[in-house]
C-alpha positions in Angstrom: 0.0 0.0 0.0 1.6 3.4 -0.9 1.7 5.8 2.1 0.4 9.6 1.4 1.0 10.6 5.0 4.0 12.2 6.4 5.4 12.1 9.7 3.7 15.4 11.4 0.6 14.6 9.7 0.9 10.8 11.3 2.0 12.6 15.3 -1.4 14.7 14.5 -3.5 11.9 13.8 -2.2 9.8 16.5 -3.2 13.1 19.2 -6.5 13.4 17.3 -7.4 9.8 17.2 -6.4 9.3 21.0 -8.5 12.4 22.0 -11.4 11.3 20.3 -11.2 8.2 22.5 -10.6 10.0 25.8 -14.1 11.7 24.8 -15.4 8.3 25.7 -14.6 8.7 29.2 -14.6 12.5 29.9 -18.2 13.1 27.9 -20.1 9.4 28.7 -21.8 9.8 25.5 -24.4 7.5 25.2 -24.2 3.9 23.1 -24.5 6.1 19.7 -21.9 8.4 21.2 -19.4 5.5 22.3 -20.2 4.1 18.9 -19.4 7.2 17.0 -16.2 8.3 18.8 -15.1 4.9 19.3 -15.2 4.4 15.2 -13.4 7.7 14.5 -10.8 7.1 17.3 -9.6 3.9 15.9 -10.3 5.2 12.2 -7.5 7.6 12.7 -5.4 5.9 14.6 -5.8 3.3 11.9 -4.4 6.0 9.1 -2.0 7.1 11.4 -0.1 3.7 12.0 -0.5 2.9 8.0 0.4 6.1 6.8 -2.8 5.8 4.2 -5.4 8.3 3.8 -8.2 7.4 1.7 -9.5 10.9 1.5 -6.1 12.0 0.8 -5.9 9.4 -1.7 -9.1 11.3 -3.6 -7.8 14.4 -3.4 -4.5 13.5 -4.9 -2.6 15.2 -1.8 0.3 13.9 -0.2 2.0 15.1 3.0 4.8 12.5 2.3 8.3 13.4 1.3 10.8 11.5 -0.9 11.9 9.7 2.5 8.1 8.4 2.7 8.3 7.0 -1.1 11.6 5.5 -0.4 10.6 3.6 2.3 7.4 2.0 0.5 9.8 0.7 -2.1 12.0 -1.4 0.0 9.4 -3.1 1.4 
């Protein structure tokens, strides 16, 4: 899989996905609520350990430098 996400964007998304699930347990949403943040929360933390981006992806935008590329190669 090719990787369209750079290092800060990935330390972002890691903060971003972990604070969506601490909403969990500072906000006790309700089942929908747990539900909701508990599928965004792992969502980005899911794009943040692959270094994919569907949306990205669509956009044709890339936060990935030549060090990014050049690791997808070797593997």
């Amino acid at each position: 899989m090719k990787k369209n996400v750079g290092p800060a964007d990935r330390y972002i998304r890691t903060l971003i996905g972990v604070s969506f699930l601490l909403q969990i347990f500072v906000l006790k949403p309700g089942a929908i609520g747990t539900i909701l943040f508990l599928a965004l929360g792992l969502a980005v933390l899911y794009s943040a350990y692959s270094g994919y981006c569907w949306a990205y992806d669509l956009l044709k935008v890339s936060t990935c430098k030549e060090s990014c590329a050049a690791e997808v190669d070797t593997e």
